[in-house]
Structure formats: structure tokens, C-alpha cells
FIVEX-731052 format. One record per residue (C-alpha): x, y, z. Coordinates in steps of 0.25 Angstrom, whole numbers, plus 5000, padded with zeros to 4 digits. Layout:
<rs>
R    x    y    z
R    X    Y    Z
...
</rs>
This chain:
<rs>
R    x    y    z
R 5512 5817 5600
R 5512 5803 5602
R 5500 5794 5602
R 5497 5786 5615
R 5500 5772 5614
R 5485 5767 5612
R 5482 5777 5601
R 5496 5772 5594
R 5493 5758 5594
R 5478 5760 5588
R 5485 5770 5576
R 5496 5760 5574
R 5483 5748 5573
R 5478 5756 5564
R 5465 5761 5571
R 5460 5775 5569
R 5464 5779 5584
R 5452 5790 5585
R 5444 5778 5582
R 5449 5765 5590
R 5437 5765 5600
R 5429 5764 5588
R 5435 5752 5585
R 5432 5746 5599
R 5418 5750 5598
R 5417 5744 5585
R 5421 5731 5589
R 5412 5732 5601
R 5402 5734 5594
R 5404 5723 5582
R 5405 5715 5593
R 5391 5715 5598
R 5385 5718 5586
R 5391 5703 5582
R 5387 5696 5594
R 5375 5691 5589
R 5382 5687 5575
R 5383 5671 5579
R 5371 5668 5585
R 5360 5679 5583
R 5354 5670 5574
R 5351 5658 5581
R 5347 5664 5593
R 5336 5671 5586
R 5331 5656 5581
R 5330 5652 5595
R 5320 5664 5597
R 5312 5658 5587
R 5316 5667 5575
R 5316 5658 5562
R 5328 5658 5554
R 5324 5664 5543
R 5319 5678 5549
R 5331 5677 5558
R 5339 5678 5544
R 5332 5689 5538
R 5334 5698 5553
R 5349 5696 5549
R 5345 5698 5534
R 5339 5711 5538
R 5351 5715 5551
R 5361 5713 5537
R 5353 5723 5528
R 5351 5733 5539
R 5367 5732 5542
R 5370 5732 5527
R 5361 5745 5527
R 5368 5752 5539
R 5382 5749 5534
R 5380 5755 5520
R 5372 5768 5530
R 5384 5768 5540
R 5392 5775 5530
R 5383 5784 5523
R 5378 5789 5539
R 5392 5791 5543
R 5393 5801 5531
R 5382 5807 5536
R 5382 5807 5552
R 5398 5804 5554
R 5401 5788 5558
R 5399 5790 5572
R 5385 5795 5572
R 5383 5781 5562
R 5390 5774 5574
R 5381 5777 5584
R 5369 5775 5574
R 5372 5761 5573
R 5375 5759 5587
R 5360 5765 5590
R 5354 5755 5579
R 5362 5744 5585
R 5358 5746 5600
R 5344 5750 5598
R 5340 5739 5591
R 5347 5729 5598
R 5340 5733 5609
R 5327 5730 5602
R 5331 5717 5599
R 5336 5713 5613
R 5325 5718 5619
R 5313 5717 5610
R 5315 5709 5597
R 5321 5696 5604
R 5314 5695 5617
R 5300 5696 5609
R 5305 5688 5598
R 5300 5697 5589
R 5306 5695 5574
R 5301 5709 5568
R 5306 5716 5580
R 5321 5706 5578
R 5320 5712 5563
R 5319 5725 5568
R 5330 5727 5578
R 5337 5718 5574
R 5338 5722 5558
R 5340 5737 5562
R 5349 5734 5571
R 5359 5728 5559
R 5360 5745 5556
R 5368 5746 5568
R 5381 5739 5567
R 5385 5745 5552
R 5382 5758 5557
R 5391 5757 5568
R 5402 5749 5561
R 5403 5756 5549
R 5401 5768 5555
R 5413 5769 5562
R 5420 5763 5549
R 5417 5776 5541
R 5422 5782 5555
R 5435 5775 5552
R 5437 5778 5537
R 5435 5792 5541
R 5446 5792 5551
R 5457 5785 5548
R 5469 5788 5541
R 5469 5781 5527
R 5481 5775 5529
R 5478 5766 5540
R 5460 5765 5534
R 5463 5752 5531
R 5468 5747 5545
R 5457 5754 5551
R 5446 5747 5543
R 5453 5735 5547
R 5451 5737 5561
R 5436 5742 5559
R 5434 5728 5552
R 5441 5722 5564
R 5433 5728 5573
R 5419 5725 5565
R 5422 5710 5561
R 5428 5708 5575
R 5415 5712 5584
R 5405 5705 5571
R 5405 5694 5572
R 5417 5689 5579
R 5418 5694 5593
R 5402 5695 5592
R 5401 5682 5590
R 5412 5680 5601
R 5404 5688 5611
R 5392 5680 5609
R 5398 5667 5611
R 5402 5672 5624
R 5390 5680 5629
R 5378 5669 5624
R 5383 5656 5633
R 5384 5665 5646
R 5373 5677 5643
R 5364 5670 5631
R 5361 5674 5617
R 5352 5687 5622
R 5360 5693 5632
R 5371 5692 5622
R 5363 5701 5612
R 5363 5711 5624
R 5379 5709 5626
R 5380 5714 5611
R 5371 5725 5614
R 5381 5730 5623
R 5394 5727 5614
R 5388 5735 5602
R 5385 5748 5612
R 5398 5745 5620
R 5405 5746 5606
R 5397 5758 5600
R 5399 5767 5613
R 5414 5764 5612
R 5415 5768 5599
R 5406 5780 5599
R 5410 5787 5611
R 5425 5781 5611
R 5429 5787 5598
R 5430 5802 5598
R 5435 5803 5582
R 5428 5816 5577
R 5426 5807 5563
R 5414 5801 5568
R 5405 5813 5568
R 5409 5818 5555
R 5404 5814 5542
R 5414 5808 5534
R 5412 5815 5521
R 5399 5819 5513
R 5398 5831 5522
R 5388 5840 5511
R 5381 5827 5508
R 5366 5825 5513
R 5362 5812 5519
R 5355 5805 5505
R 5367 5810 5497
R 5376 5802 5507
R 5367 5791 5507
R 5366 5790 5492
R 5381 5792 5490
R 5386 5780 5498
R 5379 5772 5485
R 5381 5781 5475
R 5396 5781 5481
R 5398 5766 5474
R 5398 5774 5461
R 5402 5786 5463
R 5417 5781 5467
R 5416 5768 5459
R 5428 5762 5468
R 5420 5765 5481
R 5410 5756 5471
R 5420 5746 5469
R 5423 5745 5486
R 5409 5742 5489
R 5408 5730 5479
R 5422 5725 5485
R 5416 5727 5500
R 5404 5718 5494
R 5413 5707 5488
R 5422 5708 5501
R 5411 5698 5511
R 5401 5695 5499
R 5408 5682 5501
R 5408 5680 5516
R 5393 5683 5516
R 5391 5673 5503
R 5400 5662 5512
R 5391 5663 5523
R 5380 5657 5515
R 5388 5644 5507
R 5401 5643 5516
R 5395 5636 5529
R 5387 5626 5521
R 5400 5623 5511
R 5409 5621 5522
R 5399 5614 5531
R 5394 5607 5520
R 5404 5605 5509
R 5417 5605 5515
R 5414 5600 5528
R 5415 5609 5540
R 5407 5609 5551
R 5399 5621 5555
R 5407 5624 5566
R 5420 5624 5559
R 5414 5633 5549
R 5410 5642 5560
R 5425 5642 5563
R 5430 5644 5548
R 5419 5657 5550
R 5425 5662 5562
R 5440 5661 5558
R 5437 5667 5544
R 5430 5681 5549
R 5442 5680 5562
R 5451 5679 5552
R 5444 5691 5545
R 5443 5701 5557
R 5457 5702 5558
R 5460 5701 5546
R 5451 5714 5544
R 5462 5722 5552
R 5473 5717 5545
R 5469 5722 5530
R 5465 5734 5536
R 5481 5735 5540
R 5485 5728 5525
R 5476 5739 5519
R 5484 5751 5525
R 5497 5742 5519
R 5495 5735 5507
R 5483 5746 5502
R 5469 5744 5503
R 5465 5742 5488
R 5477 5729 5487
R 5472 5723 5503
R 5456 5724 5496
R 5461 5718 5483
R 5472 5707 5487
R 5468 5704 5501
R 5451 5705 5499
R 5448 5702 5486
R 5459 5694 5480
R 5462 5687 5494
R 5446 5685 5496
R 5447 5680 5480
R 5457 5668 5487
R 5450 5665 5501
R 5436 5664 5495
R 5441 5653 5488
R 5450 5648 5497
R 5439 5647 5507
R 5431 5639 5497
R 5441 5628 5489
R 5450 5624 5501
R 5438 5620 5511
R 5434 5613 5497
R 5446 5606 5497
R 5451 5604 5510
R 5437 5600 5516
R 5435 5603 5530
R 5449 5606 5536
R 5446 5617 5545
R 5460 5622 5547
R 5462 5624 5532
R 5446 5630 5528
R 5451 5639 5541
R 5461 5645 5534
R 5453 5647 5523
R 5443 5655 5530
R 5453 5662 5538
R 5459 5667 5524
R 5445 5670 5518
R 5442 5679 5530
R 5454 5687 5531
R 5452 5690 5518
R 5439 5695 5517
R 5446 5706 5525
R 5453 5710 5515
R 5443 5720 5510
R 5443 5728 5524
R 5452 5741 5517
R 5439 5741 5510
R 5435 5750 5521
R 5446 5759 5521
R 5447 5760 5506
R 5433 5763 5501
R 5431 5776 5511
R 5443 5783 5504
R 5438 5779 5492
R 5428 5790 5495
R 5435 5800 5505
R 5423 5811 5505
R 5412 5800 5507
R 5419 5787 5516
R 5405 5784 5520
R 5399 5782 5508
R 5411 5774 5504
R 5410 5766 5515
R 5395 5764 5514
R 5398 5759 5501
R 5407 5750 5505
R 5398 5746 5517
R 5386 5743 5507
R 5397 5735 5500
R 5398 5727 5511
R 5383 5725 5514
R 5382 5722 5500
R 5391 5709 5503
R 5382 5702 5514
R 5371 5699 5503
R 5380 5697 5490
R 5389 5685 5496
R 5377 5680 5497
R 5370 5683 5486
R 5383 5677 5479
R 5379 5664 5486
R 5364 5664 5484
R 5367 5666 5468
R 5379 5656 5464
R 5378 5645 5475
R 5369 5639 5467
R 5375 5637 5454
R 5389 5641 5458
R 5389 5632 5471
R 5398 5637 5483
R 5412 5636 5475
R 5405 5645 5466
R 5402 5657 5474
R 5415 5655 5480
R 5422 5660 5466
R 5411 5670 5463
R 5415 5677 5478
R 5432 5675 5474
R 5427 5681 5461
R 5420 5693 5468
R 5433 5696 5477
R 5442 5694 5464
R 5433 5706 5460
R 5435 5712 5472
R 5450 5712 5471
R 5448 5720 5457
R 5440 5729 5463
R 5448 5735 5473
R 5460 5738 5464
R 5450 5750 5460
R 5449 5755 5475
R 5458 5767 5473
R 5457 5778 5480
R 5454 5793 5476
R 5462 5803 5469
R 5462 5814 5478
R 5471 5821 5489
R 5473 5812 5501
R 5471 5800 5494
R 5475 5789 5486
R 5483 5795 5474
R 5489 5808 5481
R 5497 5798 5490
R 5509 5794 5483
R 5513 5780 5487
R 5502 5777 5495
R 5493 5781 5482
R 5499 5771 5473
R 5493 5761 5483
R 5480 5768 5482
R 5475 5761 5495
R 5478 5766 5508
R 5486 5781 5506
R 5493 5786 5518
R 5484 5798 5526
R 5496 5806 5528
R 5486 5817 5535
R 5480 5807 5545
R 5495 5805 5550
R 5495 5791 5543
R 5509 5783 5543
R 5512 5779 5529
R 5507 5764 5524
R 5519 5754 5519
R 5519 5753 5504
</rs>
């Protein structure tokens, strides 16, 4: 039988066809939840909130969404992904509401921490959700493309459109209604991609199926040594954006006050650098089903981040401020860091029976990297200075690099070694069952 024209171009993009909606709806969603990415903040100062408590509410939002991403995929084992979907998209509406309609209009800062802090469960919940959802899904021939789109559709909505929306909504509606306008994109989003999707997959659990719930909870941690290379995929996911959090902190004061940028043109360099890396996310997802998983993590993540962290550091040094060629820099460094994204894809298959306790390894990994960049900064700025912590993170993607040579996948039926040419790669085996074409050598 032959698939109807819309069906075959999703298959031929390389998106799950069962799951395209969900794709939609996750964009949608990502969307709204990064509305309020660029100016938040601020608009909390003009409502009398000090800096410093504005701070630690996004301190707290970011320890609740590290918690709900590590829980997205120990729930999904438990409930199936779609249940964990709409879970987060009940957090996220529920206590948006509280804060739209209580916690700012009464100013009141206890009531901000507690909507607005529970609210950071939402988002994970929903995202990572549907990205056990995926891995469960999709033949493993074509995983790492489909990871690729998942990060497309996540980074695209948060914070780039986000940010877009809001600079069009605030001059026409103002900073509040806009908070409303993202209210309505995240439920838009949600409903599109819970009552859009009709895959069965989403109501089953993945794997664990004689496991009770503190077994699963427990085994998504003891998972990092029970199957060491599950282990060893978590500390690269937390060397993956250690850096990008730890340039957050010293990389606007040196280019501002070092090399000679303005803010502005920093901004810029900021914007083009994570532009660079949404697409950039869909196109490792594609080399990933190509080259293999395990070379595009090692050569384009670690040993191409190893390059553009420096890069990003020495050639402004240089050069001073010429914007074209620190754009180019940035722009390298971004789509880099994407190199890591058949993380996604390879860490689930590491563990075949238990994908969402390997994939709430991988998402503690990730958590784990928003406070050890950092941490890295706060520790060796000091006696190290800015040039040092650039070396000690090229050091840490170096490591990285090493690491994912031992990503192999298991010996059993179905996978890695029982799939002749495809096995010598060791990365992204054809799924002759799922009705997968064959991957070029």
C-alpha cells in the first residue's frame, strides 16, 4: 500500500509519523513556556521585587525543573509518557494561573515562589515526556534523526520564538497580558499534542512492567552503576552545556569588558550562537543515523566543542572586537554543542528493558550541568582567571570525547553485535523489523 503524500514526506524527514502532532504541540508549547525567558525578570523589578529574591525564584523554578526532568523519566516507566504529559501540562496551567491571577496582582513574593517555583515541574514533565515517548517509538535506525527533531522543537519554542512572541505581544498588549498570551500557547500546544496523537505507546509503560514504583524510582540512580556506560552517558550529557552555563557567568563581562563589544553586540553574538544551534540540532540528529552515534558524540560534540571553546575564547582575544569574525566564532561554538544531541538516542538502547530510567539518567546528567559550569567558574576564575576555565572546560570536552568510545551498545538479539555491518559501527544498527531502510556505511 502506498502512503499518502503527507505521511511519506514526515517518514522521509525522519519524524516518527504516529507522532508528527506531537512534534507541533511541542513546539507550541516550548513556545509559550519561553515567552517569558527575556524579560520576566525585569518586569518583576518594576513590581517592586528586589533583585536578589527575583534570583533565587529562578534559583528555585531551576531546582524544581532539574527535579521534574530526572521524574519525567522514572513516571513514564511507571504511568506510560502520555499520562507524564498531561501531568505536566496540569502543573504548568494550574499554577500559572495562580501566578496571573494572585501572586502578581497582590505582589505577593511567597505566593510568586509558590506558583511560580512549582510551576518549573511543568515543562520537563511534558518535554521529556514525550521524549521517552519518542525513543519508545521509533525505529532505531532513524532515533537519531528523530532526537534531532525533538531538540529542534524544544530549543526552537525556548527561548527563541519565545522570545520572538514576546517582542511582538509586549509593545501592542503589555508585559502582563503577554503572560496570558503564553498561558494560551502552552494549553494550545498541549491539547494538540495529547488529543492529536493517537500512537498506543503513550499509555504503555516502557519497560519495568513487574517493577513497583520505589524499585523504578531507585533504579533510575542505581542504573548509572548498574550499566556503567549508561554511567559514563550521564557524565557526558553534564559536560555537554557545563560550559554554556559556566559562559553565561564570565563571558558578557570579558567580551564587554575585555575584548570590547557592546552589550548589544553581545546579545547579538548570543542570539546567532543558539540559532545556529537549533538547527544545528536536526542536522546531528541526521549525521548520527549516518556517520553513527558514538563518532558524531565523540568527533562533532566532544572534539569539535574541545576546538570551539577555544576558539570562542583566543580569536576575540585576538582580533578585539570585530563582530563578523567573534560571529563566526559563536556560530561554530553553538552548532557544536549540538553535537551531543544522539545522546538522546543512544543512551535509551543502552538499556532496552529500562529507556526511562536511562533517560532520567541522562536527564539528571543534564540538570546536573546547569550548576557545575558554574560551579567551574565560581572555583578557578579566581586563580585561574577567564583563560583558565576556558582550557579546564576544552579539558572536560576532551574527556568527553574518550568517554563516548565506550558507548557500545549491548550484546543481545536485535541489537548492536547481531547486526553484521551495522554492528561493526556499533551506533545506530538498522531495525530490519520496524521496516527501517538501511543506513549508508
Amino acid at each position: 500500500m502506498t502512503n499518502s503524500p503527507p505521511r511519506s514526506l514526515i517518514t522521509r524527514l525522519g519524524i516518527p509519523p504516529t507522532l508528527a502532532w506531537g512534534y507541533l504541540g511541542l513546539l507550541l508549547f516550548m513556545i509559550g513556556d519561553g515567552v517569558e525567558s527575556g524579560y520576566l525578570s525585569p518586569y518583576l523589578l518594576d513590581q517592586g521585587i528586589s533583585e536578589s529574591r527575583a534570583a533565587l525564584l529562578f534559583t528555585v523554578y531551576g531546582v524544581a525543573a532539574g527535579i521534574a526532568a530526572w521524574l519525567s523519566g522514572v513516571l513514564s516507566e511507571l504511568w506510560g509518557p502520555r499520562r507524564v504529559m498531561w501531568t505536566g501540562l496540569g502543573i504548568w496551567g494550574a499554577f500559572q494561573l495562580l501566578f496571573l491571577l494572585a501572586a502578581i496582582p497582590l505582589t505577593s513574593y511567597p505566593m510568586m515562589m509558590l506558583a511560580y517555583g512549582l510551576r518549573g515541574l511543568g515543562y520537563p514533565l511534558f518535554a521529556y515526556g514525550f521524549l521517552v515517548w519518542v525513543a519508545g517509538v521509533t525505529p532505531r535506525a532513524r532515533l537519531g534523526t528523530a532526537m534531532g527533531w525533538f531538540w529542534f522543537a524544544f530549543t526552537g519554542g525556548l527561548p527563541t520564538l519565545g522570545s520572538l512572541v514576546a517582542g511582538g505581544l509586549i509593545p501592542h498588549i503589555g508585559a502582563y497580558a503577554t503572560l496570558w498570551a503564553a498561558l494560551v500557547l502552552v494549553a494550545a500546544g498541549g491539547l494538540i499534542a495529547l488529543l492529536l496523537v493517537r500512537d498506543d505507546h503513550g499509555a504503555r509503560r516502557p519497560g519495568s512492567a513487574g517493577e513497583g514504583p520505589v524499585a523504578t524510582l531507585l533504579g533510575s540512580v542505581t542504573i548509572l552503576w548498574r550499566n556503567p556506560r549508561v554511567g559514563a552517558g550521564s557524565v557526558v550529557r553534564v559536560i555537554n552545556t557545563a560550559s554554556q552555563f559556566g559562559f553565561f557567568v564570565i563571558m558578557p563581562i570579558h567580551f564587554t569588558r575585555t575584548v570590547g563589544f557592546s552589550l548589544t553586540q553581545w546579545l547579538h553574538l548570543l542570539s546567532a550562537m543558539f540559532a545556529t544551534n537549533i538547527f544545528a540540532n536536526l542536522l546531528f540528529g541526521v549525521v548520527g543515523d549516518r556517520f553513527g552515534w558514538r563518532r558524531t558524540i565523540a568527533w562533532f560534540g566532544g572534539a569539535g566543542c574541545t576546538l570551539s571553546t577555544l576558539l570562542l575564547f583566543y580569536v576575540p582575544d585576538a582580533a578585539g572586537p570585530d563582530f563578523p569574525l567573534a560571529l563566526l566564532v559563536a556560530a561554530f561554538y553553538g552548532a557544536t554543542l549540538a553535537g551531543y544531541v544522539p545522546l538522546s538516542a543512544l543512551v535509551p538502547t543502552l538499556e532496552p528493558k529500562h529507556q526511562g530510567q536511562a533517560l532520567a539518567a541522562l536527564n539528571l546528567g543534564a540538570g546536573a550541568s546547569t550548576f557545575v559550569g558554574p560551579a567551574v567558574v565560581a572555583v578557578f576564575v579566581g586563580p585561574l582567571g577567564v583563560e583558565g576555565v576556558v582550557w579546564i572546560f576544552a579539558g572536560m570536552y576532551a574527556v568527553s570525547s574518550v568517554l563516548a568510545h565506550f558507548l557500545k551498545l549491548p550484546d543481545e538479539p536485535g541489537t548492536a553485535d547481531a547486526r553484521g555491518a551495522a554492528a561493526e559501527r556499533g551506533d545506530a544498527p538498522e531495525d530490519t523489523a520496524a521496516g527501517a531502510a538501511p543506513s549508508p556505511a
